[in-house]
Residue, then its C-alpha position, 0 to 999 in steps of 0.5 A: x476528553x474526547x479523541x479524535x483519531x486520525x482518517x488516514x487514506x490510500x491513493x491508488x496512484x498512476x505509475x507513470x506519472x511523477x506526484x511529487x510536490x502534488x500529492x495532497x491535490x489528487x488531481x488526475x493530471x498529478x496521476x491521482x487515480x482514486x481513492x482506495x475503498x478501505x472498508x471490507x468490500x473495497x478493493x484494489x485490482x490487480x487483473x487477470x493473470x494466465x498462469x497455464x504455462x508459467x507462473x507470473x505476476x500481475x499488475x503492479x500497483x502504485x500506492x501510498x498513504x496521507x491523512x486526510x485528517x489528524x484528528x487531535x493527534x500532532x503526528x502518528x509514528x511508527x508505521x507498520x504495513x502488512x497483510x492480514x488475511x490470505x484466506x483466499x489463497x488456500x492452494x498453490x504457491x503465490x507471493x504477495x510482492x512489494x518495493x517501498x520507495x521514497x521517491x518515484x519509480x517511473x512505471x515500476x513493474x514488480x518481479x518476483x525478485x521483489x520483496x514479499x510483504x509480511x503476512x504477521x505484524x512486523x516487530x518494527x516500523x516498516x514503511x516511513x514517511x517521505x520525511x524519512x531522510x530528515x528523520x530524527x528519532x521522536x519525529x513524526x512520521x507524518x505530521x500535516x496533510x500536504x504533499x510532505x505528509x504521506x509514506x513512501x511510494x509503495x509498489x505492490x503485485x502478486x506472483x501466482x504460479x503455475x499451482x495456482x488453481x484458475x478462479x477470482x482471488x480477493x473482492x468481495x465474496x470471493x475470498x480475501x487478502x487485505x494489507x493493514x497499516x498499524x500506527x501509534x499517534x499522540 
């Protein structure tokens, strides 16, 4: 029998514009941005910070996860998202931030009270589909691909102090830190 997985995609979402009900569409007036490039040269842009006089945060980025396709899988459970390699970070004091929402924030700017992201893979699920307040134990996650059938709205930055040596941080042949969304499917 041959399996096929589930194509799951990462929408870089406008924070200032509400998707909800429309996310499946990526339509421009919705908000959509892009479609993120998840292959090892892709990247997600998070600017230019000026650290000389006080560490800060850059840019906060609004993201979230749907299938495109459930393959032959009837849902995938057990989501965990996290970062997988800071090998372009090898001196200084940076956090990696992040908020999870079930429902938007209007142009959210993440500070350094924020939480960090996990640099291991998490022991639990750490990041639920917007079905979450309904969930019932052996539900789904995720189950279709329409607007109900994505994770959370995950807001995401990076904190840079004032250690942190000036230069690129991430893209392609500049270092790299890149998140991963682990996930069991039947």
């Amino acid at each position: 029998m041959t399996v096929n997985y589930p194509t799951i995609e990462w929408i870089l979402q406008d924070s200032t514009v509400d998707p909800s009900g429309q996310r499946h569409q990526k339509n421009p007036s919705f908000g959509y941005i892009q479609n993120l490039d998840t292959t090892p040269g892709g990247q997600l842009d998070f600017g230019a910070v000026n650290t000389a006089f006080s560490g800060q945060v850059a840019a906060t980025k609004l993201v979230y996860a749907r299938p495109s396709s459930l393959g032959s899988a009837s849902g995938i459970f057990n989501m965990k998202f996290f970062i997988v390699s800071a090998s372009a970070w090898t001196t200084g004091s940076y956090r990696f931030l992040e908020r999870k929402s079930i429902h938007f924030v209007n142009n959210l700017q993440l500070t350094q009270a924020d939480t960090d992201s996990p640099t291991i893979v998490p022991g639990t699920p750490n990041i639920l589909g917007t079905l979450a307040p309904f969930f019932v134990d052996g539900q789904p996650y995720l189950s279709g691909v329409l607007d109900q059938d994505v994770t959370q709205y995950v807001y995401l930055s990076v904190f840079a102090d004032t250690d942190v040596p000036a230069k690129q941080y991430g893209g392609p042949g500049a270092g790299s830190f890149r998140y991963r969304l682990l996930y069991d499917f039947n």
